[in-house]
Structure formats: C-alpha cells, structure tokens
N, C-alpha and C positions, 0 to 999 in steps of 0.2 A: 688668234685662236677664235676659231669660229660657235656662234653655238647654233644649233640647229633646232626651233621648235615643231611641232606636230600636234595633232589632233587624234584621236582614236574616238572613235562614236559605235556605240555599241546597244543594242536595244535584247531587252531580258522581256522573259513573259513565264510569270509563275503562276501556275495554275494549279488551285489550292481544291481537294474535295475532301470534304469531311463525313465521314458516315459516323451515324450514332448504333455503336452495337451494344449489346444489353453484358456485363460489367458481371452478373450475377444469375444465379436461377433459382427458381423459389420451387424449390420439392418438396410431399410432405413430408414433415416429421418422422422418423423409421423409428426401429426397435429404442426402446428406450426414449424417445426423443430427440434421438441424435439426428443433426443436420448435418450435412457436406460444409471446409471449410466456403466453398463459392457461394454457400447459399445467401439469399438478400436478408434473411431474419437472421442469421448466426450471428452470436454474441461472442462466442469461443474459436477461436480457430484450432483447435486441436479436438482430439476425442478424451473427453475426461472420465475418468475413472472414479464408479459410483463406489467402490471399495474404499480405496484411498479418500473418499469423502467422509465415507461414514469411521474411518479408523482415527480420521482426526477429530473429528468430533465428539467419538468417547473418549478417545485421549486427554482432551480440553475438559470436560465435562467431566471427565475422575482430576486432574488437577483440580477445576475448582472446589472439587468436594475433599482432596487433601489440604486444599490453603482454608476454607475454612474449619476444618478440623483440628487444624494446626495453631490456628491463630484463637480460637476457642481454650485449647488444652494450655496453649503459654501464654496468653493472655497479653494478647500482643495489638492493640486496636490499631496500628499502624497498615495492620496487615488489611486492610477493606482496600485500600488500592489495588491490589495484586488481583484480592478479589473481584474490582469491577473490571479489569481488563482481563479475566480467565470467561466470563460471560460475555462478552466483546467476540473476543476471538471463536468459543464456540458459538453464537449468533451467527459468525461468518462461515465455518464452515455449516452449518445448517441451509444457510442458504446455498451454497456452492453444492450442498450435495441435492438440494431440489434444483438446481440450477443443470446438474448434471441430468435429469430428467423433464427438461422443458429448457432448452440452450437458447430459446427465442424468448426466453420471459426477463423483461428490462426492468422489472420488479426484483426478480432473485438477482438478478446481477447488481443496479441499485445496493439493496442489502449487504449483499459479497462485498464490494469495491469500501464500503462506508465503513461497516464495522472491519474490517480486515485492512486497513490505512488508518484506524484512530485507534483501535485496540492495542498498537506495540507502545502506545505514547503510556497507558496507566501502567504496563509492566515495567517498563523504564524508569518510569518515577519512582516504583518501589524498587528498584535497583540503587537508586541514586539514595533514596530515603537508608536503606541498607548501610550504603557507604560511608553514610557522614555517619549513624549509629556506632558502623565497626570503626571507623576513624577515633569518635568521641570515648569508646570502652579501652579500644586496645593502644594507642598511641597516646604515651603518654604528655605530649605538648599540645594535643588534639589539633595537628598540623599534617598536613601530607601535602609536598609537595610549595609550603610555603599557603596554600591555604586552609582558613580550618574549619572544621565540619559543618558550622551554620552555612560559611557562605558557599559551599558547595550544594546545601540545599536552595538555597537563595539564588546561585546561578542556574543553578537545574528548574527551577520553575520559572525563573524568565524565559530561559530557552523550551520551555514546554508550553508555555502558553504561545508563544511563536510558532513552534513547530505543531501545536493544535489547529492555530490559525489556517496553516499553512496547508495541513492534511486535507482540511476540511475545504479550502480553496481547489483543492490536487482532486477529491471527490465532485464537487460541483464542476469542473472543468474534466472530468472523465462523463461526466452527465447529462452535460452539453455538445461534446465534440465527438464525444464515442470512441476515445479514444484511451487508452491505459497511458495513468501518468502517475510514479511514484515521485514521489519528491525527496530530496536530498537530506532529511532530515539527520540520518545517522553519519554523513560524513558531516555536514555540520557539527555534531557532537564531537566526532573525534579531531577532529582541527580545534575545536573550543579551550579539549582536556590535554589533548596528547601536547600541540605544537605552542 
C-alpha cells in the first residue's frame, strides 16, 4: 500500500478597516427633561412616568406616618426599624421622581440606586423581628421548624449585615460601571429558610 504525500500552499490577505462611528447623540433635554434612549447623557433607557413617581412616594410617606402612629398607639419600640426603611424607600422614589425630570442628573440617579437597594434590608429585618415575636407568643415550645425564635433573630442579622454589605458593594459598582446590578440577596434568604 502506497501512501501518497503533497503539499498545498495557499496565501490569504485580510484586510481589516475600522471606522469609528459615533454610538450615541447628545440632543437637548425635551419636555420635561426627557432624552431619547441613544442619547450619550441618558441615565434611563425607558420614558418614566412622573405620575407613577410621585404616587409612590405618598404612598411610602403615608406608610411611614401609619408605622409611626402605630407603634406610638401600642407601644411597640421595635417598630423604628420599619420606620427607618419607610424613609429609605420614600428618599428613593423622591429622587426617581426628580430623576424623571432631569434623566441626565448622576446625582438623582446616585440617590435612587442607593436608597432603593439598602431600604428593603430594614423592612425585612422588621419582618424577621415580627417572626421570631409571633414564634415566641404563639407556639407554644417557641420552635418553628426545629429552630427557635432567638436564633432566627440571630441568623437574620448575620445574613443582614452580609446582605448590607453586599447592597452597598451592588451600589458602588452600579457607580462605577454605570451599569444596574441587583444583587441576590432575597434568593439568598429563601435557600437559607426554605431548603
């Protein structure tokens, strides 16, 4: 059996041209302050709705004035947590709704991203705080689940000082890159509790 070799010679030529085209366009500001998503200062890619801004903000802002009223009337000093995360969240949409009137101001957006990623962590703690109370009142081996009501406070604040850590790292790297980044915190939680 014979074998037969060969050669193949072949010459390539790639010829590369790059043109720099412009990515974005800087229009001014229109009604309201709104920009085009292409524009280069847009912060927002959608057209936000200064309605919807200002409806969550009295919505949050009559919450807090029901949690404090609440926790006044039954004398419940527990309740300042909920409290400092109902001013959190309205701080955030305040700035979102001046954010909806100036979409290039890296200040209202700042604002937005910071208090609106660190404000669900105090409501959750008074959730948790909640739990281990209604654990401690109604069950009576103060056990759920095989744990009991302290250390469910006890794990709940380790995983909040974590997941504060962590918002606040998700903020400064939204800061930096300009880019939206929620972090995992609440599937965290439920893999913690549930599984």
């Amino acid at each position: 059996m014979g074998v037969t070799t060969g050669t193949i010679s072949y010459s390539t030529s790639i010829t590369a041209s790059v043109t720099a085209a412009a990515t974005c366009t800087n229009p001014k500001p229109g009604k309201n302050g709104y920009l085009p998503p292409d524009a280069c200062d847009d912060i927002l890619f959608y057209v936000p709705s200064f309605g919807a801004a200002i409806s969550f903000s009295v919505l949050f802002g009559l919450t807090l004035i029901c949690h404090v009223v609440q926790g006044i009337i039954y004398k419940k000093k527990y309740t300042w947590v909920v409290m400092m995360g109902a001013p959190w969240e309205l701080l955030a949409f305040i700035f979102r709704t001046l954010l909806t009137r100036n979409q290039s101001s890296s200040g209202y957006d700042t604002g937005l991203v910071i208090m609106f990623l660190l404000a669900p962590i105090w409501i959750n703690a008074f959730l948790y705080m909640t739990l281990g109370r209604l654990i401690h009142l109604f069950i009576p081996d103060q056990r759920l689940a095989g744990i009991s009501a302290k250390r469910y406070g006890m794990v709940f604040v380790c995983l909040d000082i974590i997941a504060f850590i962590t918002q606040l790292a998700g903020c400064n790297a939204h800061q930096k890159k300009g880019c939206t980044m929620i972090v995992g915190r609440w599937e965290g939680y439920s893999y913690s509790f549930y599984y």
